[in-house]
C-alpha positions in Angstrom: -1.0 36.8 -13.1 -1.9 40.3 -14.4 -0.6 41.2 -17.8 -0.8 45.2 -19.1 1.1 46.6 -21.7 0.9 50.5 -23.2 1.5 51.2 -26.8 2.1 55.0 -28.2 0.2 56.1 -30.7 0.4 54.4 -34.3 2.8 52.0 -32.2 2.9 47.8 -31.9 3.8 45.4 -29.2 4.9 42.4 -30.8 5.1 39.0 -28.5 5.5 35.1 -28.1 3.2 34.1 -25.1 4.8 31.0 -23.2 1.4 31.0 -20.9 -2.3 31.4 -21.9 -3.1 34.9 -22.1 -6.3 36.7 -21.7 -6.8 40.1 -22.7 -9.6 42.1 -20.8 -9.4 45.7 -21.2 -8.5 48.2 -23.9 -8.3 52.1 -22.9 -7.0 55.2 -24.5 -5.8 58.3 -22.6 -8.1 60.6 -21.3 -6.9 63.7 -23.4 -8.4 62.5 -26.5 -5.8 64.5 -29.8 -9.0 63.5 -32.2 -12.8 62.7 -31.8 -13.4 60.1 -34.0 -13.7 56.2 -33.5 -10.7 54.6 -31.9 -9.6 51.1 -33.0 -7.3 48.2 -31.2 -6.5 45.5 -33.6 -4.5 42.2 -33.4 -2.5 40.5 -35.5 -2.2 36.9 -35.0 -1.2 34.1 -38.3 -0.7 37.4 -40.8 -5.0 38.4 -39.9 -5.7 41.6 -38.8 -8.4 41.3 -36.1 -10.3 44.9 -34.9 -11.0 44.0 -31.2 -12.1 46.8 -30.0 -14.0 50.2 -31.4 -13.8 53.2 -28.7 -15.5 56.4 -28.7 -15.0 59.9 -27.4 -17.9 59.5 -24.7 -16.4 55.4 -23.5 -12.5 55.6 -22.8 -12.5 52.0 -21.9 -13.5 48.5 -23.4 -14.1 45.3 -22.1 -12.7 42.8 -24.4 -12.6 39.2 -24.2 -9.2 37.9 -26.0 -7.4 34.6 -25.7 -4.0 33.8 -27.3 -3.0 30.4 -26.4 0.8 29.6 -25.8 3.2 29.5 -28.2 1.3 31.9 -30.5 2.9 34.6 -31.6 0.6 37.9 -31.7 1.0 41.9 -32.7 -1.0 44.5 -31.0 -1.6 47.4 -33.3 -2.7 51.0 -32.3 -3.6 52.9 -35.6 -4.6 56.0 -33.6 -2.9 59.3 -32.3 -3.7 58.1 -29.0 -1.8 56.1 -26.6 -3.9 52.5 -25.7 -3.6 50.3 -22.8 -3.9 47.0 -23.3 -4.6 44.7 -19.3 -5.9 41.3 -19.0 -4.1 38.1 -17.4 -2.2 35.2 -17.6 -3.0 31.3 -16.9 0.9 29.9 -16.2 0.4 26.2 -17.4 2.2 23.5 -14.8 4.9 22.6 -16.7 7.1 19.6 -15.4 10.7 19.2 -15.6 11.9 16.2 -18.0 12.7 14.2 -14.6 9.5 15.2 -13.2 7.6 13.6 -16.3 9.9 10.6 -16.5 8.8 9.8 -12.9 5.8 10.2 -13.9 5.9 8.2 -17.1 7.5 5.4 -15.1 4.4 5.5 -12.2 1.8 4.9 -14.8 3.4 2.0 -16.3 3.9 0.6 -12.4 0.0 1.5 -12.2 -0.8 -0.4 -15.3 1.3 -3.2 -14.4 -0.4 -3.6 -10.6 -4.0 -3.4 -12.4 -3.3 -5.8 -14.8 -1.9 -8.5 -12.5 -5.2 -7.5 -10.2 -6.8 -8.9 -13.0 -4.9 -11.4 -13.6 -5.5 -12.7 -9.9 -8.8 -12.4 -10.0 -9.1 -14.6 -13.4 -6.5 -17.6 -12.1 -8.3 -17.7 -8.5 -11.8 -17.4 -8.7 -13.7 -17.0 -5.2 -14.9 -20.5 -3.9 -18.0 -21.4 -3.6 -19.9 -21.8 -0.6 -21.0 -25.2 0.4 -25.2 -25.0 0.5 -24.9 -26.7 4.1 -23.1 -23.4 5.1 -24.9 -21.7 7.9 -23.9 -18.5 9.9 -25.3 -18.4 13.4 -26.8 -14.6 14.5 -28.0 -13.7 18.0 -30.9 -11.4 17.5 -32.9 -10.1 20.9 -31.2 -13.4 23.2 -32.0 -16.1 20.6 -29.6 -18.0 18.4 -30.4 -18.4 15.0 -29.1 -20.1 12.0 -29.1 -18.7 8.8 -28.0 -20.5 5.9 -25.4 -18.9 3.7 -26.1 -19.0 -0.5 -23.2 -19.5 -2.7 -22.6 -17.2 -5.5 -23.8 -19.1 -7.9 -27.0 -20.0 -6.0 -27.2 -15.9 -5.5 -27.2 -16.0 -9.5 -29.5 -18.8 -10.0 -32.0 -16.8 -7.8 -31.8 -13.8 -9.5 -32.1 -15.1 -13.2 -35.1 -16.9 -12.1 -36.7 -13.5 -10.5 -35.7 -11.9 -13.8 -37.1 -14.6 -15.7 -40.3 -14.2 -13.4 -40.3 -10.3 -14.1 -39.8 -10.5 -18.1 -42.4 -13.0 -18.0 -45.2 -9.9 -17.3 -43.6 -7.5 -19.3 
């Protein structure tokens, strides 16, 4: 959401942001009253920052300044010209206390359902396949019978080709 705020000469804005704020542009009028450097500062924790330093020839400069919510911060125009201040804001989502006792509640249901998926799956353990299991596929007209591995044959297998592998390495 777009933020601006214009502060009179030798004036200060004084604020608490609620949202992230992120300050973009500082400008001075276009009637200069003096022709020397122009200086924005901000005051955030009791430091002075200088955040921007404009000349005669630039009226406006691109800054890049982020106060983070529940900061308190000062804008400070030392000059005897009036400075605009623009940039945006970056609202947070921020839930109700119902909204994040729902939600509070949904992630405990969620950890509850994954641990008894777990749970499941540690007290009932797939069965086995017998070795005399066959599954009978029809491939161009002709009936074949292909014999179906249990797990644990699948893992015998597959130690022994890794066995077979390390062996060369």
């Amino acid at each position: 959401m777009f933020w601006g705020v214009i502060i009179e000469p030798n004036g200060s804005f004084e604020s608490m942001c609620e949202d992230i704020l992120h300050i973009t542009h500082v400008c001075i009028q276009e009637e200069l009253k003096d022709e020397k450097m122009h200086r924005a500062f901000i005051k955030i924790d009791n430091e002075e920052v200088c955040i921007a330093s404009i000349t005669g020839n630039n009226l406006n400069y691109p800054v890049s300044v982020i106060v983070e919510p529940e900061h308190s911060f000062t804008l400070l125009n030392k000059t005897q010209n009036v400075m605009y201040f623009s940039g945006y804001t970056i609202v947070q989502n921020k839930l109700s206390p119902e909204m994040e006792d729902s939600l509070v509640i949904e992630k405990q249901q969620l950890a509850k359902s994954r641990k008894s998926e777990k749970r499941k799956s540690v007290v009932a353990p797939k069965k086995p396949l017998s070795p005399a299991s066959k599954k009978i596929v029809r491939i161009g007209g002709v009936e074949k019978s292909i014999p179906i591995e249990s797990y644990e044959e699948r893992l015998k297998k597959q130690n022994r080709r890794q066995r077979f592998n390390n062996a060369f390495i």
